[in-house]
C-alpha positions as CSV (number, residue, x, y, z in Angstrom):
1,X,97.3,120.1,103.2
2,X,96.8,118.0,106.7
3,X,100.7,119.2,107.5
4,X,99.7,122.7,107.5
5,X,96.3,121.9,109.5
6,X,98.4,119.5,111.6
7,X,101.0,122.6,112.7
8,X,98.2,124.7,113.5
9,X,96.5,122.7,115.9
10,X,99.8,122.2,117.6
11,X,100.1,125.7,117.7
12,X,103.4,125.1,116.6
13,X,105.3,127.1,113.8
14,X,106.5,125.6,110.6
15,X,110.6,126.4,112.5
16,X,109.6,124.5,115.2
17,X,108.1,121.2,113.6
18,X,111.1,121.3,111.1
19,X,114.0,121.4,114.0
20,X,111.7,118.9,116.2
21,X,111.9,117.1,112.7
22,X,116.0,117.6,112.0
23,X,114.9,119.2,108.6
24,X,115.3,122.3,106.8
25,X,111.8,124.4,106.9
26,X,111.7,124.2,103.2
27,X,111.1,120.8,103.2
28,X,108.0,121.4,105.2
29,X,107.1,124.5,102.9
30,X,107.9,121.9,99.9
31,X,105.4,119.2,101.5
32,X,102.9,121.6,102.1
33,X,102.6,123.2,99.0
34,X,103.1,120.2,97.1
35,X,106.1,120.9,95.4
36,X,108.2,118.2,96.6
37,X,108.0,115.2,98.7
38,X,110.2,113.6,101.2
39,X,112.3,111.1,100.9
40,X,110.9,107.9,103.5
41,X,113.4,108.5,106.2
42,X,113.1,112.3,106.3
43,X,108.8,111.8,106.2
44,X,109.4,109.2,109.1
45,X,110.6,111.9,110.8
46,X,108.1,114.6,110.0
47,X,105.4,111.9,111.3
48,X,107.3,111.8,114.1
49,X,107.4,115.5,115.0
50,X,103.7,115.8,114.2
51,X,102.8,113.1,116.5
52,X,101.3,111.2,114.1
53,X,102.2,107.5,113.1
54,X,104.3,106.0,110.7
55,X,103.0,106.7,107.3
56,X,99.7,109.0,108.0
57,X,100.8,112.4,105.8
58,X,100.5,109.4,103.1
59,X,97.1,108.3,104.1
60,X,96.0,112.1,104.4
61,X,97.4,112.4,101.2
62,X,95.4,109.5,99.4
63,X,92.7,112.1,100.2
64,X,94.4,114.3,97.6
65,X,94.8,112.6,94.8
66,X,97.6,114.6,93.1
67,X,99.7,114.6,95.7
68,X,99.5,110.7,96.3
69,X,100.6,110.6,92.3
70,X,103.6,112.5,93.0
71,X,104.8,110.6,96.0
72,X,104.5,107.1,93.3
73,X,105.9,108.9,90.6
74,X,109.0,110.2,92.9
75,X,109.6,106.3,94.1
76,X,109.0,105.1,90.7
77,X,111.7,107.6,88.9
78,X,113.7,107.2,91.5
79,X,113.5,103.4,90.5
80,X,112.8,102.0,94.4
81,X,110.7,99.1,94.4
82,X,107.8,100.6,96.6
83,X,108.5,98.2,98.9
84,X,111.6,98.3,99.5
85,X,111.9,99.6,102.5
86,X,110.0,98.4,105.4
87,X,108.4,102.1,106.1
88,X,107.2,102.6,102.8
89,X,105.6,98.8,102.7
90,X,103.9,99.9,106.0
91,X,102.7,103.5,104.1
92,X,101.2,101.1,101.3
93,X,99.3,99.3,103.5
94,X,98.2,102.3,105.3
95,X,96.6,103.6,102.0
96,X,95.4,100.6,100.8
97,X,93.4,100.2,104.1
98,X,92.4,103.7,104.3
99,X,91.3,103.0,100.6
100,X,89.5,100.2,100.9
101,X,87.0,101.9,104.0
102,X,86.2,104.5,101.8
């Protein structure tokens, strides 16, 4: 996934981006391996560590189709509106537009 590729061209370690991030290293290890995905305000964060902006590990992940899935299927049994929080209306758009130039 584009987190793990991300990290290494850093040259950071997984420990590093997680603290820089003010999340457990699982979470990371989760993300990566596409076992789980963060909640908006903990991804924010991630993105934020990575130095990437707000909502790109979603437009990277629109690349992989499964994991995209499992980020709407987590918002949609968690029964969020997918908008309703202004950072994952900005990560819609971000897919939609990265989408639509494909």
């Amino acid at each position: 996934m584009a987190v793990a590729e991300r990290i290494r061209e850093m040259n950071a370690t997984i420990s590093a981006v997680a603290r820089a991030a003010r999340v457990d290293p699982g979470t990371l290890w989760g993300l990566i391996g596409g076992r789980t995905w963060p909640r908006d305000a903990i991804q924010t964060r991630i993105e934020e560590a990575l130095g990437w902006d707000l909502g790109e590990i979603l437009v990277r992940a629109a690349i992989d189709g499964p994991i995209l899935d499992q980020w709407l299927r987590l918002r949609c049994l968690e029964g969020n509106s997918l908008l309703r929080s202004r950072s994952a209306y900005h990560r819609l758009h971000r897919v939609n537009d990265f989408v639509k130039k494909r």
